[in-house]
C-alpha positions in Angstrom: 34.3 -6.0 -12.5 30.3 -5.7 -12.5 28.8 -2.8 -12.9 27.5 -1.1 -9.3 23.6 -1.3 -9.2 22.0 1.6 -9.3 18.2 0.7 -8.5 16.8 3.1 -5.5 14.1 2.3 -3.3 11.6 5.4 -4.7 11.7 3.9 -7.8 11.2 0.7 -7.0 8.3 2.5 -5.0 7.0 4.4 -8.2 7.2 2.0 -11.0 5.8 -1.6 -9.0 5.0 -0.8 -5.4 2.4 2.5 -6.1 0.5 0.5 -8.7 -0.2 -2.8 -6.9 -3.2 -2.9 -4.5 -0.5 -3.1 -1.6 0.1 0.3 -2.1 -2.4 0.8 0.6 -1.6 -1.4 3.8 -5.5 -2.0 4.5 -6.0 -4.3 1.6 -4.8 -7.0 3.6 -7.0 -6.6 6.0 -9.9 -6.4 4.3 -13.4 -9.0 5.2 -12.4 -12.1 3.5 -14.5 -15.2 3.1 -11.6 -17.3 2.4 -8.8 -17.2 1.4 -7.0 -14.3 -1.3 -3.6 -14.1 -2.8 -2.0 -10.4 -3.6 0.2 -10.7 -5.8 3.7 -8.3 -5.6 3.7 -8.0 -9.5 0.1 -8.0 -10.8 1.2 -6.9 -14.3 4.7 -8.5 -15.9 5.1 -4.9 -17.6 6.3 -4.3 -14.5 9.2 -6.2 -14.2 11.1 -3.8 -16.3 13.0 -2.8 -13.8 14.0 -5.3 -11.8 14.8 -7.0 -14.8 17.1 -4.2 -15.8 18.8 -3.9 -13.1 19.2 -7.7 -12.1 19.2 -10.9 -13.3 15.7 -13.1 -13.4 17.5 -15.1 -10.4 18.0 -12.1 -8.7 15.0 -10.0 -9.6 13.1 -13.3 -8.1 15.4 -13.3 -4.9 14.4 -9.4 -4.6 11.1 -10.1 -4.7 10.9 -13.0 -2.1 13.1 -11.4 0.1 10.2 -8.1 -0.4 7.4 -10.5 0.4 9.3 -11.6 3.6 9.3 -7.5 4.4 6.0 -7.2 3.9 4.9 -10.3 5.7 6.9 -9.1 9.1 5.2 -5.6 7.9 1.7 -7.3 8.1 2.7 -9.3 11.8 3.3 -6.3 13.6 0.4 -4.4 11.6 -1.5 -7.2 13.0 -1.2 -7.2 16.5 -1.0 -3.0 16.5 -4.7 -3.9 15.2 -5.9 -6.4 17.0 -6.9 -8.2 14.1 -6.6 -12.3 13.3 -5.3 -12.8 10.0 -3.1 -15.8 8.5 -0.6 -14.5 6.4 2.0 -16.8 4.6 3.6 -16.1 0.9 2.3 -18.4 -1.8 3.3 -19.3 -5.1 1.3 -19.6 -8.3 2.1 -18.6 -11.2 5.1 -20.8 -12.4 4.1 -20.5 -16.0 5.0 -17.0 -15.3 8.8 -18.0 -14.0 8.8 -20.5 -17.7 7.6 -17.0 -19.8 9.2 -14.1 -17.9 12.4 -15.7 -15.6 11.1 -14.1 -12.3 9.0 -15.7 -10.2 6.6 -13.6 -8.3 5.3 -14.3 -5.0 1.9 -13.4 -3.5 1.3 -12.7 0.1 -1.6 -15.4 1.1 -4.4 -13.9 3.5 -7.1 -16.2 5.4 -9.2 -15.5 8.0 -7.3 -16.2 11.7 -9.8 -18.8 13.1 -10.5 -20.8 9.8 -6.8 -20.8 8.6 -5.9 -23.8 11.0 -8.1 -26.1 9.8 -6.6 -24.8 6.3 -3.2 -25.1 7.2 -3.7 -28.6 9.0 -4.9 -29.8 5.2 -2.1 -28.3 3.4 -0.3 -30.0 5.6 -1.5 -33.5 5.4 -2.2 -33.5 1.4 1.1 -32.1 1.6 3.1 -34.9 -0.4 6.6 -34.4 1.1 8.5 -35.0 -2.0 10.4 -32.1 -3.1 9.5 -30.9 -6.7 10.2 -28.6 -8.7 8.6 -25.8 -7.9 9.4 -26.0 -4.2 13.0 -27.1 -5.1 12.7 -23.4 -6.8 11.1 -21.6 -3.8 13.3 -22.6 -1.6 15.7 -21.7 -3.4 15.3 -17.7 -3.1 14.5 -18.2 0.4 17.9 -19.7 1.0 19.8 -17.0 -0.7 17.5 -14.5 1.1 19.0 -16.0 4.4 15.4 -17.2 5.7 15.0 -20.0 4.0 14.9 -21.8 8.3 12.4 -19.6 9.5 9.9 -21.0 7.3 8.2 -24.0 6.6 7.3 -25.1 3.3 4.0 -26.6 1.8 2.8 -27.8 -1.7 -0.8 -28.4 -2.9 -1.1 -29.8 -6.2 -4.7 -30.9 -8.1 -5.9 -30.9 -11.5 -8.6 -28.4 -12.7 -11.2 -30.3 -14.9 -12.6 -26.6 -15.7 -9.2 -25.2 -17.3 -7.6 -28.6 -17.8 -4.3 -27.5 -16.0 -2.7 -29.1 -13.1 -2.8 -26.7 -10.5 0.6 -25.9 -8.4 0.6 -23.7 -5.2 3.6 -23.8 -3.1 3.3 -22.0 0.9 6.1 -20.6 2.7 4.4 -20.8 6.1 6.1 -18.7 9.1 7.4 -21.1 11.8 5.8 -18.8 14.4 2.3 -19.6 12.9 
């Protein structure tokens, strides 16, 4: 039999949640030109914690399935405002998941009237094959349980300035 976790919400709260820039709910609403990705886990130190108490698999599904929170979070938050804000969740840093086994989502912010022209590119460069990467998004969004209510997006170039390909992978609301 497996040990019974033990991890608690406030400590989740104190050791990733009151360091990150989320801590306050107004960063995601703040003037952007374009676009701006927060990330849930700015610092792999950490990680500690989830990685303690759960697997990389499972630390990952905890994470997507907090990015989902905080995404329904920032839709109500939205309308209570009367602001016009695109959110999705995006994914970056896959070197990251290679390195550290957890893969750490960023909630993606653009501006409400720009974002569909943005999204309508995603979605036509948008190759359709399934690589990867989204093979491995998907994948915590399915044993999350919401893996239907979103729709998923890739965007792939190469970087002549840092000589790396370039992977970003959108989980797009279907309400959007």
């Amino acid at each position: 039999m497996e040990p019974l976790l033990k991890m608690k919400l406030t400590d989740i709260y104190s050791k990733i949640i009151s360091e990150e820039p989320y801590n306050d709910m107004d960063v995601f609403f703040e003037n952007y030109e374009s676009f701006e990705e927060i990330p849930l886990v700015s610092r792999y130190s950490r990680l500690k914690l989830l990685k303690d108490e759960l697997s990389g698999s499972g630390a990952s599904n905890f994470l997507t399935g907090l990015a989902v929170f905080l995404l329904n979070t920032l839709r109500l938050l939205e309308v209570s405002r009367s602001e016009r804000v695109f959110f999705a969740v995006s994914f970056t840093d896959f070197e990251g998941l290679e390195e550290q086994g957890i893969l750490i989502p960023n909630i993606f912010i653009y501006p409400k009237p720009a974002s569909v022209g943005f999204l309508e590119k995603v979605r036509e460069n948008d190759g359709g094959l399934e690589s990867r990467e989204m093979q491995e998004v998907k994948s915590h969004f399915s044993n999350c349980g919401v893996e239907t209510a979103f729709d998923f997006y890739e965007s792939r170039f190469h970087d002549a300035v840092c000589a790396e390909e370039i992977v970003r992978v959108f989980a797009v609301p279907r309400t959007c």
